[in-house]
N, C-alpha and C positions, 0 to 999 in steps of 0.2 A: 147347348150341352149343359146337362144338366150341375150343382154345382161350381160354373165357371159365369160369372157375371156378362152377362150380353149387355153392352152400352150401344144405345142408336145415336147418332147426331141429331141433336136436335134442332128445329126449323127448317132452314134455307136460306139460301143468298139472299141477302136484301142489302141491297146499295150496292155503292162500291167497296165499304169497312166490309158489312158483312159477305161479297162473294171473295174477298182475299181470305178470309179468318177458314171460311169453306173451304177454301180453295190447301189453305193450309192443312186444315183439319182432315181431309180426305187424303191428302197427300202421306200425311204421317200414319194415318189407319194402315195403307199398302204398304208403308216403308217398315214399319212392325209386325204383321199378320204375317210373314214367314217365322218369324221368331217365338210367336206365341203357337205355332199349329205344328212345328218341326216332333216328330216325337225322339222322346228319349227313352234311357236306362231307366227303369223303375228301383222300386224299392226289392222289390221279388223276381221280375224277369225284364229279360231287355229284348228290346226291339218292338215291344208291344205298341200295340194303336190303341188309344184312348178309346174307350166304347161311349158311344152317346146313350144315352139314359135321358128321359123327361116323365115328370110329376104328370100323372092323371088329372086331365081337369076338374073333376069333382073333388078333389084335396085341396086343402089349403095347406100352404108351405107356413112352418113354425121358423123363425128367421131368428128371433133372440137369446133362447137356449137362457131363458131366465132363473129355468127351474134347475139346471146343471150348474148355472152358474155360481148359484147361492146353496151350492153343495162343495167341501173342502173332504181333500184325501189327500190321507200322510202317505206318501212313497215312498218305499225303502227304494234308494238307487241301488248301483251292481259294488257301491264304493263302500256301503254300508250306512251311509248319510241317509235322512230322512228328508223330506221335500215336502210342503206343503203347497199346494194347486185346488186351482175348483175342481168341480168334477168334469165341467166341457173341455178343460186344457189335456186335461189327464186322459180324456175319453178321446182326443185330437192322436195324444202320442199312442196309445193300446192299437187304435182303427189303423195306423200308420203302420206300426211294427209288425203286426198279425196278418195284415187283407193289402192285396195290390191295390194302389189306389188306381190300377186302368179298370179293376171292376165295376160294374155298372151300379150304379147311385142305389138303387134296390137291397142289393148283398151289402154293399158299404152302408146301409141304414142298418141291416141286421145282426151286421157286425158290432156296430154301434151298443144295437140293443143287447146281446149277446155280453159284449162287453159291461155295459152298465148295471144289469142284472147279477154278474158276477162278482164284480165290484161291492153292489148292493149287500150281498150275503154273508161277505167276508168282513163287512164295515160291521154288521147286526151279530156277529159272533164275538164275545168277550173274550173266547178261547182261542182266538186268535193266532196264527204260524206266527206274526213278529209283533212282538209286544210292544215296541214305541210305532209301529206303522200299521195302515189298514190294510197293506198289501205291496208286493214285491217288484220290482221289474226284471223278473227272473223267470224264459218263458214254463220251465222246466217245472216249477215250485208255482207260480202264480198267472200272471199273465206277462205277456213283451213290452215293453215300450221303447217308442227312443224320443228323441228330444226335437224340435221343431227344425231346430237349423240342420240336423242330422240328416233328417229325413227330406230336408228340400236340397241338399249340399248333393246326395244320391241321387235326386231327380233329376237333377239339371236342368234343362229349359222346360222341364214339364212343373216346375217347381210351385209355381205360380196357381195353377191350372189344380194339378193335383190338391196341393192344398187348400182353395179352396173349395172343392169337391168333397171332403171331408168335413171340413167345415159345415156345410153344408148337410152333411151324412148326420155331424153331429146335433144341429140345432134342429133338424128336423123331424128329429126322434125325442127331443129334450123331457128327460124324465119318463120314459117308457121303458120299460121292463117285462121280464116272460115272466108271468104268473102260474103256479097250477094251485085248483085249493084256494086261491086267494093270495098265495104267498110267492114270493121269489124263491125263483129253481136254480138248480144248481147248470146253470148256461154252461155246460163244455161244449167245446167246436174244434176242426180241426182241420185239415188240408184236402185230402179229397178220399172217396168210398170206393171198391167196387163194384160199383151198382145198387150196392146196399148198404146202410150205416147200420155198425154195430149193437146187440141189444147190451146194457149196460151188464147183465149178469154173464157173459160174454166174456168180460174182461175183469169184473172185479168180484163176481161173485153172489152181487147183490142187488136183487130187480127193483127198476125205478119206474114207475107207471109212466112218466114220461119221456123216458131214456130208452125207448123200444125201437128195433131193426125198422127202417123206412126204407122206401126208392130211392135211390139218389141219382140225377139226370147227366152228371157229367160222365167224360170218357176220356179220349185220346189227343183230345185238346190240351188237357193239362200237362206240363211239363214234368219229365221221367214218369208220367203215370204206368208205364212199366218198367222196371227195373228189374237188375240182377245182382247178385253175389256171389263170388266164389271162392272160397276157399278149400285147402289143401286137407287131407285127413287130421296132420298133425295140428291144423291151427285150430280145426274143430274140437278135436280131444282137449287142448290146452284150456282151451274157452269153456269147455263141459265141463272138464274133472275140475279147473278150479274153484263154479260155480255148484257143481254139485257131486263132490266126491264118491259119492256111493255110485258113480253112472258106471256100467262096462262096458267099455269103448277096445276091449280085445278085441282079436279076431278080425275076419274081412270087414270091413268099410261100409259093405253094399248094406249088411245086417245093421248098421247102426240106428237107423229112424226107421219105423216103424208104429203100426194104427195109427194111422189118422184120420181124424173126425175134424168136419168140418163144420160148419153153423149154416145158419138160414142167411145169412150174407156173406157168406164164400171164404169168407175168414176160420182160419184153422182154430179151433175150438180145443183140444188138443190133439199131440202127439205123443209116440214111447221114443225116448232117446236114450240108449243103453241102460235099458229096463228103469228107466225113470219116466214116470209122465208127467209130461210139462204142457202148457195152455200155450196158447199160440201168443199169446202176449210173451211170455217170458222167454218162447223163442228167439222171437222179435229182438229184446234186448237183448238177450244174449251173443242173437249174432249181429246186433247191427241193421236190422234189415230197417225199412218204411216203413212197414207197415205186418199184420200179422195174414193176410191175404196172400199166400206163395204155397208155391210147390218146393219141392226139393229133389234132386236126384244123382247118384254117382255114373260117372262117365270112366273111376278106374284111376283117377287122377287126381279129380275135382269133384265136391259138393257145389252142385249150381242152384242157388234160391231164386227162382221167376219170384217175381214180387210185383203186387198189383196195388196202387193207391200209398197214399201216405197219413200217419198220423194211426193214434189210438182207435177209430173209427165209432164213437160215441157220442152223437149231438146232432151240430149241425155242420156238416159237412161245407168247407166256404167255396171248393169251388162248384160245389154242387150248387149252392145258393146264387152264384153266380150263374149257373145254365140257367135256373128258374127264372134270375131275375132278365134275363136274355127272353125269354118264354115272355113275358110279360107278367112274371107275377109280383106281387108288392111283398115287401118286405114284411108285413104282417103274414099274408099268405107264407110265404117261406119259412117263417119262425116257425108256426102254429102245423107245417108241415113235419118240421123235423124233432119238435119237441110235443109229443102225443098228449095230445086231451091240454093243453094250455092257450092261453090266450096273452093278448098285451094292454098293458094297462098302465097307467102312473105309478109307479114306485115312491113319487111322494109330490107334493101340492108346490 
């Protein structure tokens, strides 16, 4: 298993010291191996089974993470304290809070990269969101983290296992970053796609050469990948008129949403919401939904939002990157899948 230390016994009986010490030593392998293979609660879902993952033999595995290590990053915690870490500690807690650690060692290196890259961009901007720190632990504003014992305290007997799986994830990508141009990109990722990841003009208005609609290979694997919401006429109007007063929410119900336009990955592009038109992003907020991929429709009682995928759908898609790395593809592959026309490369020596 890829990430989790495999120990062989070494030699064999010889004598009578050495076939007792054997004789021990094997005994206590049995007496542990339910303990270490049991699975548990994750950090993101429970009940899951570890997926096995192994390095291509034509790779050599990077084991010291020298180059992360000899990289320091101010953390604003959620308390408002500042934290000084290297960057492989920092990149241990982000890969932990953001990505299941049962994903396969592939997506967990992309994550990785994903992460470090983002990391990278926010440290190289003077203009900086928090002015004594390089970046927040706040997933909403910056990226997620938690703290080492946090995250093995929620593992439970996977604890061990998991962590160093990541570990792993980390040193093995040590100082790799998404490039486009020559430069670090702005690495967003997010939960999971419809089929397709969002093109970034899509959502904010503004096209990125390498923030363009892709495939994305996951489905009905992922956990609530469809979902629903419903609410009542009144709670809709509450939520509309206080966000956007000029909306008219008179009249029958049934008339209230109207044209909609969808995009090239299934995501509502916009719609008219009592003669206002809203993007399907600000839908999304508005009501609460996953994601901006849903229908809507009155039943005479209820607005029901079908809703497909979660997350802004802009980047790289993690559980999609997980289907690939299921596929067989390396975590390079999957970057340079989801972020158009870039490649991976050292972020610094």
């Amino acid at each position: 298993m890829a990430g989790r230390g495999t120990r062989r016994l070494a030699g064999g009986p010889g004598g009578s010291v050495g076939t007792v010490v054997w004789a021990l030593t094997l005994a206590a392998v049995l007496f542990f191996l339910p303990v270490v293979t049991v699975g548990g609660n994750g950090l993101y879902q429970s009940g899951e089974e570890e997926p096995e993952a192994t390095l291509p033999i034509d790779r050599v595995a990077v084991t010291t993470g020298a180059r992360d290590k000899g990289k320091v990053v101010r953390l604003q915690l959620e308390d408002g304290t500042v934290q000084e870490m290297t960057m492989a500690d920092y990149l241990w807690g982000v890969v932990a809070a953001e990505m299941p650690a049962s994903f396969e060692e592939e997506a967990l290196k992309a994550q990785a990269c994903a992460a470090r890259t983002y990391t990278a961009v926010l440290q190289s901007n003077s203009a900086g969101k928090h002015p004594d720190a390089d970046i927040c632990a706040d997933s909403t504003c910056c990226q997620a983290y938690v703290e080492r014992s946090q995250a093995e305290a929620r593992w439970g007997l996977n604890a061990q296992s998991y962590g160093e799986k990541i570990d792993q994830a980390v040193a093995e990508t040590d100082g790799l970053g998404i490039l486009y141009g020559g430069q670090p990109i702005q690495a967003l990722f997010f939960s999971s796609a419809p089929g397709k990841t969002v093109d970034a003009v899509e959502v904010w208005g503004n096209s990125v050469d390498y923030l363009k609609s892709v495939e994305s290979p996951e489905g009905d694997e992922v956990p609530n990948y469809h979902s629903q919401v419903l609410l009542t006429a009144d709670q809709v109007k509450e939520s509309t008129l206080t966000a956007y007063p000029g909306a008219d929410l008179s009249g029958d119900p049934s008339g209230w949403f109207g044209n909609v336009v969808y995009g090239e990955s299934g995501t509502v592009s916009s719609l008219v919401l009592g003669g206002v038109t809203l993007t399907g992003s600000q839908v999304r907020s508005l009501f609460a939904l996953r994601s901006a991929a849903f229908t809507v429709s009155w039943d005479g009682s209820n607005f029901t939002f079908d809703v497909t995928g979660y997350g802004h759908g802009v980047g790289m898609s993690q559980y999609g990157a997980n289907a690939m790395a299921k596929e067989g593809k390396t975590f390079e592959e999957i970057l340079t899948w989801y972020y158009t026309g870039t490649e991976v490369a050292l972020l610094w020596e």
